[in-house]
N, CA, C and O atoms as CSV, one atom per row, in Angstrom:
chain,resi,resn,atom,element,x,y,z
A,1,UNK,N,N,-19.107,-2.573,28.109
A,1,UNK,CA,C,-17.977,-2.061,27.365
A,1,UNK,C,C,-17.064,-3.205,26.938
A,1,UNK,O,O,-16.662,-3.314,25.780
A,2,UNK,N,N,-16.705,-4.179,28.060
A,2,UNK,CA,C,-15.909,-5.155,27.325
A,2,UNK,C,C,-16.855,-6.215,26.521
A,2,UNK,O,O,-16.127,-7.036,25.964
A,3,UNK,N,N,-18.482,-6.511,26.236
A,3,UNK,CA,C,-18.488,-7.101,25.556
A,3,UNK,C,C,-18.184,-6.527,24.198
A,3,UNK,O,O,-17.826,-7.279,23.292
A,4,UNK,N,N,-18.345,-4.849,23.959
A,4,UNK,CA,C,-17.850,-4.561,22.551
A,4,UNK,C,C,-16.762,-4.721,22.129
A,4,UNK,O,O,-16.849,-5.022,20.938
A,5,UNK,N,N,-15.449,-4.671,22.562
A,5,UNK,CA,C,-13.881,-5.172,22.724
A,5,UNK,C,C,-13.908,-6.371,22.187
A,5,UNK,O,O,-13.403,-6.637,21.096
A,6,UNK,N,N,-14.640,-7.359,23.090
A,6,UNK,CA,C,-15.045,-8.642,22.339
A,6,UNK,C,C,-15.120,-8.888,21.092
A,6,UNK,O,O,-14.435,-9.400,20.206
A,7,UNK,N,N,-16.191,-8.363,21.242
A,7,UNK,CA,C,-17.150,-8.499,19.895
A,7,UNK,C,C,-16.634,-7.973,18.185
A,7,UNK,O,O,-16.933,-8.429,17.082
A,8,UNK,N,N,-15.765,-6.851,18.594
A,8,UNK,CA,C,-14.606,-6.496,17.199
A,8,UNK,C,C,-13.964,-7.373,17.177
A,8,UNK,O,O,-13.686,-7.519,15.986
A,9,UNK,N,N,-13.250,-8.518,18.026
A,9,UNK,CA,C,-11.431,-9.130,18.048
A,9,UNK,C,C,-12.331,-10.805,17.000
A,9,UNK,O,O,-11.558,-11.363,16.223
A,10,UNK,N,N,-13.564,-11.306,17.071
A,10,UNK,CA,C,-13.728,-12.023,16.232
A,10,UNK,C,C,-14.022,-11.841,14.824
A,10,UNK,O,O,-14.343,-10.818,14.219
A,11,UNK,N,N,-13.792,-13.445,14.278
A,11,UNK,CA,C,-14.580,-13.774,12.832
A,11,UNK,C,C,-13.778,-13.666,11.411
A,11,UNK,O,O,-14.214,-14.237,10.411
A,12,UNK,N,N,-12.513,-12.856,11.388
A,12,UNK,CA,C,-11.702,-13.033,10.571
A,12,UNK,C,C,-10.933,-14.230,10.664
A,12,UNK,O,O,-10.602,-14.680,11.761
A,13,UNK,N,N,-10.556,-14.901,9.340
A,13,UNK,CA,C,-8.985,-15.728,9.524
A,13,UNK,C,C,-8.000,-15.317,9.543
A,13,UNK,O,O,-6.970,-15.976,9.685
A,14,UNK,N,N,-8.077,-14.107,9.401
A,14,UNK,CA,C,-6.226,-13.523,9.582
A,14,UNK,C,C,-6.280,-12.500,10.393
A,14,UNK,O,O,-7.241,-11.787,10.103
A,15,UNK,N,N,-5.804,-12.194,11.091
A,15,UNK,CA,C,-5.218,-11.120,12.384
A,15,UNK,C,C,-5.870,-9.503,11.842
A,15,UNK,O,O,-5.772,-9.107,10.681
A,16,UNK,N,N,-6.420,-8.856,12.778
A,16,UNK,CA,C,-6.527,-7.319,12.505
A,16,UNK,C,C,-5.641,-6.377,11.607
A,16,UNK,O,O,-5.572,-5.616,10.642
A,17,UNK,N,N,-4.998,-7.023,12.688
A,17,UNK,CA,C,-3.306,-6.246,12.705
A,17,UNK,C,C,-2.503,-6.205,11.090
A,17,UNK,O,O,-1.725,-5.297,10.798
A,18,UNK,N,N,-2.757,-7.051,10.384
A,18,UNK,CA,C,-2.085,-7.875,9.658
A,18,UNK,C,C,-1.894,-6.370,8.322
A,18,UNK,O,O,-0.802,-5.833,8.140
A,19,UNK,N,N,-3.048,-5.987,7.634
A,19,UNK,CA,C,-2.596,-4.625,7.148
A,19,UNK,C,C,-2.291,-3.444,7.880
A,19,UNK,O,O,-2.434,-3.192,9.076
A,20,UNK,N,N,-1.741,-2.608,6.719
A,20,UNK,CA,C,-0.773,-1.214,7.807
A,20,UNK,C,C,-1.025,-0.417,6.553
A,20,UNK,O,O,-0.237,-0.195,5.633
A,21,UNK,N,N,-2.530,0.050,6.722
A,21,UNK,CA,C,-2.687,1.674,5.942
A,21,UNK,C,C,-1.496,2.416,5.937
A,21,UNK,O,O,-0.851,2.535,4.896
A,22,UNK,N,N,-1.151,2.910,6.955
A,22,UNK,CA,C,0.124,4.011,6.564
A,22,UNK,C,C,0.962,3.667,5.767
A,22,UNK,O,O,1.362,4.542,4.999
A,23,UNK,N,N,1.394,2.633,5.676
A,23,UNK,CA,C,2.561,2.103,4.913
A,23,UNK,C,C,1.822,2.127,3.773
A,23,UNK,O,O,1.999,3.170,3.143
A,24,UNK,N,N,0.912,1.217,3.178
A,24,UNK,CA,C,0.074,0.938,1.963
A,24,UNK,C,C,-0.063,2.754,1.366
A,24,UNK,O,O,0.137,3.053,0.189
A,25,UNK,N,N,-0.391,3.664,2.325
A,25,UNK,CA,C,-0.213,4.963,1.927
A,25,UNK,C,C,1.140,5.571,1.272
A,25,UNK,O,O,1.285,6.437,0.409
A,26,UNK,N,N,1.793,5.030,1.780
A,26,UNK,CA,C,3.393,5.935,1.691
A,26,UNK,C,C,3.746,5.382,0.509
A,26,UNK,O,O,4.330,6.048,-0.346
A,27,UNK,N,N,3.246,3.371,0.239
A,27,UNK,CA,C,3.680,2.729,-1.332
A,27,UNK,C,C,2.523,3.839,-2.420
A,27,UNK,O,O,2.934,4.615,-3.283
A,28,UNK,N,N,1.480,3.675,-2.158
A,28,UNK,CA,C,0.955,4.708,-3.051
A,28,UNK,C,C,1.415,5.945,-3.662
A,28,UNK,O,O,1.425,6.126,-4.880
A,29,UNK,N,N,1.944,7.125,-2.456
A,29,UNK,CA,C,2.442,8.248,-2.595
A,29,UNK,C,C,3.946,7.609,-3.185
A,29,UNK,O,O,4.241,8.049,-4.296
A,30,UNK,N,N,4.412,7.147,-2.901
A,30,UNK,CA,C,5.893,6.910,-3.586
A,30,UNK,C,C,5.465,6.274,-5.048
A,30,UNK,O,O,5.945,7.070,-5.854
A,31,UNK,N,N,4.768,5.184,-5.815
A,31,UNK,CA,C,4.527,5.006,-6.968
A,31,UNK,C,C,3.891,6.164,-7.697
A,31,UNK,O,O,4.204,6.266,-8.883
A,32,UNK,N,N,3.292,6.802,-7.342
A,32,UNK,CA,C,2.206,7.796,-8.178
A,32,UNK,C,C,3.883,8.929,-8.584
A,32,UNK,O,O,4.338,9.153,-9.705
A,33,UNK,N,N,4.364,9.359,-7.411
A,33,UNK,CA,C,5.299,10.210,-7.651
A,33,UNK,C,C,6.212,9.813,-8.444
A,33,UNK,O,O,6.562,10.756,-9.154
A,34,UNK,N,N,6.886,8.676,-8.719
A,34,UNK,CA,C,7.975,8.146,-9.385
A,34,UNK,C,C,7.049,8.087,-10.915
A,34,UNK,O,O,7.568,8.435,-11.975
A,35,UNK,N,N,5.572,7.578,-10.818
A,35,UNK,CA,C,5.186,7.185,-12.160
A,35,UNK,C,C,4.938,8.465,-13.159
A,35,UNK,O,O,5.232,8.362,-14.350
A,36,UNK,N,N,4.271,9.924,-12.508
A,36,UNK,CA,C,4.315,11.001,-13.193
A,36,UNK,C,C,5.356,11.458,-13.128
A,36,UNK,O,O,5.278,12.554,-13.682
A,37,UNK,N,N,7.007,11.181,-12.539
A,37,UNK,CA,C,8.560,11.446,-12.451
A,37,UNK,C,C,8.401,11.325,-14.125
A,37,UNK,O,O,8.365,12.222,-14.967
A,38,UNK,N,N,8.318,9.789,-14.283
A,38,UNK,CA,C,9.092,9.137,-15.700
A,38,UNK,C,C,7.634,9.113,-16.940
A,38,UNK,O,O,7.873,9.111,-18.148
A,39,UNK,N,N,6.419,9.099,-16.488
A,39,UNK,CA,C,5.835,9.441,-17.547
A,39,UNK,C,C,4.518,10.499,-17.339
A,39,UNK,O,O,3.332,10.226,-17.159
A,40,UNK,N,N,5.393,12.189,-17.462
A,40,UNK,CA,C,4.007,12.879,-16.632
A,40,UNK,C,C,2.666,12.987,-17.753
A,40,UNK,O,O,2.403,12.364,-18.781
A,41,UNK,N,N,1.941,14.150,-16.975
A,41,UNK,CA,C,0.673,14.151,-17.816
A,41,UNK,C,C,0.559,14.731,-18.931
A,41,UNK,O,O,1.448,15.489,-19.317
A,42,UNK,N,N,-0.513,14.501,-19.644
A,42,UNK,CA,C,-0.458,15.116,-21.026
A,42,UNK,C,C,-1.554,16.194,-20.988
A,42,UNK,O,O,-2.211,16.384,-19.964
A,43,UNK,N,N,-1.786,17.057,-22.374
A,43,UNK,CA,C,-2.846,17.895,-22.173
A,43,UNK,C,C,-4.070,16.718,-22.101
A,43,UNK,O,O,-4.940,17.227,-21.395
A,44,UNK,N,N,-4.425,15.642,-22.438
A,44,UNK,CA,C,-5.769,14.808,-22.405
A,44,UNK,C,C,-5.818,14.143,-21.121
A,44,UNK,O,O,-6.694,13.292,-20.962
A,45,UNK,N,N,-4.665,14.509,-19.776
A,45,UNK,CA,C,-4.459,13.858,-19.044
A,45,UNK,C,C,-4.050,12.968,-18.170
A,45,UNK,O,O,-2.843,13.194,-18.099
A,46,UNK,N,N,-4.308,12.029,-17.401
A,46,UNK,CA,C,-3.149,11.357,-16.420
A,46,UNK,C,C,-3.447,10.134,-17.147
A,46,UNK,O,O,-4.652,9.902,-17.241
A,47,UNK,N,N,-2.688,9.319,-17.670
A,47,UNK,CA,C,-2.673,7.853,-17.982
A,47,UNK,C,C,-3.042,7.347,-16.868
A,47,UNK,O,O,-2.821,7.805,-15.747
A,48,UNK,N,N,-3.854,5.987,-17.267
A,48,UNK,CA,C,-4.543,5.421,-16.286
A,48,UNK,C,C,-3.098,4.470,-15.724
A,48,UNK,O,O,-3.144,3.966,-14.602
A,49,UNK,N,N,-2.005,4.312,-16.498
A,49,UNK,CA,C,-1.103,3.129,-15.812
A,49,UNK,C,C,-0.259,4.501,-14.995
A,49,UNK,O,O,0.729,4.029,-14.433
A,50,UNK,N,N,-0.311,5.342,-14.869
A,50,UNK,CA,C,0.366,6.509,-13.833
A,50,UNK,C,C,-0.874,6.348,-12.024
A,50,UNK,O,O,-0.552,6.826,-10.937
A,51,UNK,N,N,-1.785,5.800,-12.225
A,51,UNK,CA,C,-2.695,6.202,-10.922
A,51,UNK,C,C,-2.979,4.439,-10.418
A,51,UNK,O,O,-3.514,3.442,-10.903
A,52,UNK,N,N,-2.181,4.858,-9.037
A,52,UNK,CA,C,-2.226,3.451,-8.299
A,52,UNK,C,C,-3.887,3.333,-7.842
A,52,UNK,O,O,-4.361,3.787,-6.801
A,53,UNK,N,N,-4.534,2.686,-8.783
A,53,UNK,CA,C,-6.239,2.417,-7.584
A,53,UNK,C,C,-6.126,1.776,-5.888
A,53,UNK,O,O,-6.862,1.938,-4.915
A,54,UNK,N,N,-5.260,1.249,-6.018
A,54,UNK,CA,C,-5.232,0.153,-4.638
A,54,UNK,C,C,-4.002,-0.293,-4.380
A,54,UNK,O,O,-3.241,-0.549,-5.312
A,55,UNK,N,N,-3.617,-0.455,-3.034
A,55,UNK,CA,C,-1.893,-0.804,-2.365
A,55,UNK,C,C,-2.944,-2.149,-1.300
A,55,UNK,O,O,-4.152,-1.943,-1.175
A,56,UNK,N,N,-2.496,-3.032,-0.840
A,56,UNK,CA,C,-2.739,-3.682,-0.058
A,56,UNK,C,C,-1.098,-4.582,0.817
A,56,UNK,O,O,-0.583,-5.653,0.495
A,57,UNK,N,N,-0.740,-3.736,1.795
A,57,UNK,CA,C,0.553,-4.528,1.963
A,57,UNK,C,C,0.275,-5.186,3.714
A,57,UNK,O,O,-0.082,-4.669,4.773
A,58,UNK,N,N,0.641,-6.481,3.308
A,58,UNK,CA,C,0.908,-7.314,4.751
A,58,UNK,C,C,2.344,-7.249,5.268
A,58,UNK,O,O,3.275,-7.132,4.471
A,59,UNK,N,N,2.552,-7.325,6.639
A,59,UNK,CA,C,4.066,-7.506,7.189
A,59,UNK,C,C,4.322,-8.620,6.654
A,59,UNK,O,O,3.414,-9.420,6.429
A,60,UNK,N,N,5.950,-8.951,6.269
A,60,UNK,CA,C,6.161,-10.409,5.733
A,60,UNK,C,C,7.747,-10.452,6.711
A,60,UNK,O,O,8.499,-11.365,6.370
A,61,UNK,N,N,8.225,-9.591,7.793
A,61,UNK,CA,C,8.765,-9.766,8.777
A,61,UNK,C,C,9.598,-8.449,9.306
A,61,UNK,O,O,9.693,-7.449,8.594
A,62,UNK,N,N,10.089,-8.516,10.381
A,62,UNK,CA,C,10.785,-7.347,10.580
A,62,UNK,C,C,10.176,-5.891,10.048
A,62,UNK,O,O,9.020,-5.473,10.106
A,63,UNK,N,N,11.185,-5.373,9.596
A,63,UNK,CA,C,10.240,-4.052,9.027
A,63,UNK,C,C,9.922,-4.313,7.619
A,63,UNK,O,O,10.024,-3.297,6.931
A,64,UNK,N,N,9.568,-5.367,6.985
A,64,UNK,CA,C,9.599,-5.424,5.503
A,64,UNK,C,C,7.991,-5.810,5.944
A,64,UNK,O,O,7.359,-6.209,6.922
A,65,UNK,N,N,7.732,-5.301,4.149
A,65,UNK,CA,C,6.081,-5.489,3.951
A,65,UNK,C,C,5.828,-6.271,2.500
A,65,UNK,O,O,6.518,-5.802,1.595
A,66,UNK,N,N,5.159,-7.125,2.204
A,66,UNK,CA,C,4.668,-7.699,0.861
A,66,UNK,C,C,3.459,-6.598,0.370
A,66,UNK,O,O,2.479,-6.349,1.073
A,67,UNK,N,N,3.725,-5.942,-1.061
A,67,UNK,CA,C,2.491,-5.304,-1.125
A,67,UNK,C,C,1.838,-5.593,-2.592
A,67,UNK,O,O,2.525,-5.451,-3.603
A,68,UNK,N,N,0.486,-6.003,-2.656
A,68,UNK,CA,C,0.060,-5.989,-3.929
A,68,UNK,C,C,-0.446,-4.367,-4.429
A,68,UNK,O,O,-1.047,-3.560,-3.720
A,69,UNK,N,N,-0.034,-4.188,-5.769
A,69,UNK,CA,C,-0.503,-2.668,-6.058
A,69,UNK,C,C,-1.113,-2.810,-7.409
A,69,UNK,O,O,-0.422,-3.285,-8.310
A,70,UNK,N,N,-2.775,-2.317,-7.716
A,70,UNK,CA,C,-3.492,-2.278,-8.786
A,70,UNK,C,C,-3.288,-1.091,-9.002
A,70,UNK,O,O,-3.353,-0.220,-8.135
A,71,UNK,N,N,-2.922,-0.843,-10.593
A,71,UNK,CA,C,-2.877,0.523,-11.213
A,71,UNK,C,C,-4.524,0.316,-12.322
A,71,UNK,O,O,-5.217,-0.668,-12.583
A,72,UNK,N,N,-4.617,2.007,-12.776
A,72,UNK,CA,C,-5.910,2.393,-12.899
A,72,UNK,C,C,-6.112,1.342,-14.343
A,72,UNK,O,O,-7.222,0.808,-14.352
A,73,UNK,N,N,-5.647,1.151,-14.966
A,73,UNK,CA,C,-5.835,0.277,-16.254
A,73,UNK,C,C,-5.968,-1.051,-15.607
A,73,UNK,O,O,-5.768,-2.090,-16.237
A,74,UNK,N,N,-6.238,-1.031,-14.607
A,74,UNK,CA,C,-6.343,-3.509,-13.977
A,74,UNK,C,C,-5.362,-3.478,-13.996
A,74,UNK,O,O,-5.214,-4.216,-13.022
A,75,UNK,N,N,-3.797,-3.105,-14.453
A,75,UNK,CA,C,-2.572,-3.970,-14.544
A,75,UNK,C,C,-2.166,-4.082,-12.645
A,75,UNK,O,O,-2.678,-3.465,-11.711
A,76,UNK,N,N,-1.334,-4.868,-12.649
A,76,UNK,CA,C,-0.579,-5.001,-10.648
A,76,UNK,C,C,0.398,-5.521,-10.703
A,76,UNK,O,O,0.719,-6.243,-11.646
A,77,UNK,N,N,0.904,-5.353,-9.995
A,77,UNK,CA,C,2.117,-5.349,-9.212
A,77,UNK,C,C,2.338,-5.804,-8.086
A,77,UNK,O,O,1.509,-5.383,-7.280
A,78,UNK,N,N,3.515,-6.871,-7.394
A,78,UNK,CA,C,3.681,-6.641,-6.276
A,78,UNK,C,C,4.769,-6.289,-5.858
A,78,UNK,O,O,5.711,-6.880,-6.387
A,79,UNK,N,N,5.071,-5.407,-4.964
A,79,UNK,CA,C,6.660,-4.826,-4.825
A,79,UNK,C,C,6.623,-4.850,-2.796
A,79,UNK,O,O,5.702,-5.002,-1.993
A,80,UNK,N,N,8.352,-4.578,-2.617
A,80,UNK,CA,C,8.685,-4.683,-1.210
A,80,UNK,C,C,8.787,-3.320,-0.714
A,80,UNK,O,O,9.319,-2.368,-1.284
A,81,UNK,N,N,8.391,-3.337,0.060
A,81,UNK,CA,C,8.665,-1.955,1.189
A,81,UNK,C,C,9.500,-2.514,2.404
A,81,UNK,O,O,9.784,-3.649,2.785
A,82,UNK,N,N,9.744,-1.383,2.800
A,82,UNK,CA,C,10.913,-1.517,4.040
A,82,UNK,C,C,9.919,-0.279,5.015
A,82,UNK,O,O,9.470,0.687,4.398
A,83,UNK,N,N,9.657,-0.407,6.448
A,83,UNK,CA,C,9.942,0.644,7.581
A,83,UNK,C,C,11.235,1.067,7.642
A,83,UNK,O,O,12.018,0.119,7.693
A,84,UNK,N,N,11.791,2.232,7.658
A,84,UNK,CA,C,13.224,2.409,8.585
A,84,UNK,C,C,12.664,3.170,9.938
A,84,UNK,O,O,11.636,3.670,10.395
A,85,UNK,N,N,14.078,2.908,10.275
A,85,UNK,CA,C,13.942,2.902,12.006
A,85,UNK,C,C,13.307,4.549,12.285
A,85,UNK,O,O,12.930,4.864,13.414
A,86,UNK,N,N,13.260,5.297,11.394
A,86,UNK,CA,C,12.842,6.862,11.617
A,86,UNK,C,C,11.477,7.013,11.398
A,86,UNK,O,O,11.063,8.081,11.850
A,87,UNK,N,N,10.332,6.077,10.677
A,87,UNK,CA,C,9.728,5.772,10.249
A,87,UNK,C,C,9.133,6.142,8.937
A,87,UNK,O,O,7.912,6.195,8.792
A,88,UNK,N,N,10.143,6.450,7.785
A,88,UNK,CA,C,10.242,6.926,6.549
A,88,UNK,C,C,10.105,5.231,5.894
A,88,UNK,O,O,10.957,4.360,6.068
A,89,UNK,N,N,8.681,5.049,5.045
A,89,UNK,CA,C,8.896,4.186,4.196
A,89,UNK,C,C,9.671,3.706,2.648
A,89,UNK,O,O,9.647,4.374,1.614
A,90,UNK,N,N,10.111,2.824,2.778
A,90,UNK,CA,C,11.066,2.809,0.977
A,90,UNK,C,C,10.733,1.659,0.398
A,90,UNK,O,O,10.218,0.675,0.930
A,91,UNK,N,N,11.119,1.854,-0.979
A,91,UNK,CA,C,10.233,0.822,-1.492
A,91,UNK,C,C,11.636,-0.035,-1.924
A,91,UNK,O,O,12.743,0.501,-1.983
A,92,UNK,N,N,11.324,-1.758,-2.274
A,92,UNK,CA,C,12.717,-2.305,-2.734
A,92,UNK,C,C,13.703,-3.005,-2.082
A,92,UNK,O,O,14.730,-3.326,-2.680
């Protein structure tokens, strides 16, 4: 059993730990919502610059996060998130 323990904790250069799905989730759900806020859908559909493909955010200290975000047309972004202490994410 502990050689499998082992055997996950190598071979990367950067820490496990280092992304935080939930958060990368919550920047998703908060862009998608703000982007069909200010430009919703049409009868032909969702604009591809309204649908985040990908969030990737690292801690960059405290409760703040660096996040890169690809929208469905290739264009990206990188924007700040915050944890608060309740654990409600915000973006900014």
């Amino acid at each position: 059993m502990l050689a499998l323990l082992l055997a996950g904790c190598g071979g990367g250069s950067r820490p496990a730990a280092t992304r935080v799905p939930r958060v990368e989730q919550a920047v998703k759900s908060t862009l998608e919502r703000n982007l069909m806020t200010s430009q919703p859908r049409t009868e032909q559909g969702s604009r591809s610059s309204t649908h985040v493909r990908s969030v990737r955010c690292e801690k960059s200290g405290g409760g703040a996060f660096s996040c890169q975000v690809t929208f469905g047309d290739g264009s990206s972004r990188q924007v700040t998130a915050r944890e608060r202490k309740d654990g409600d994410v915000v973006l900014g």
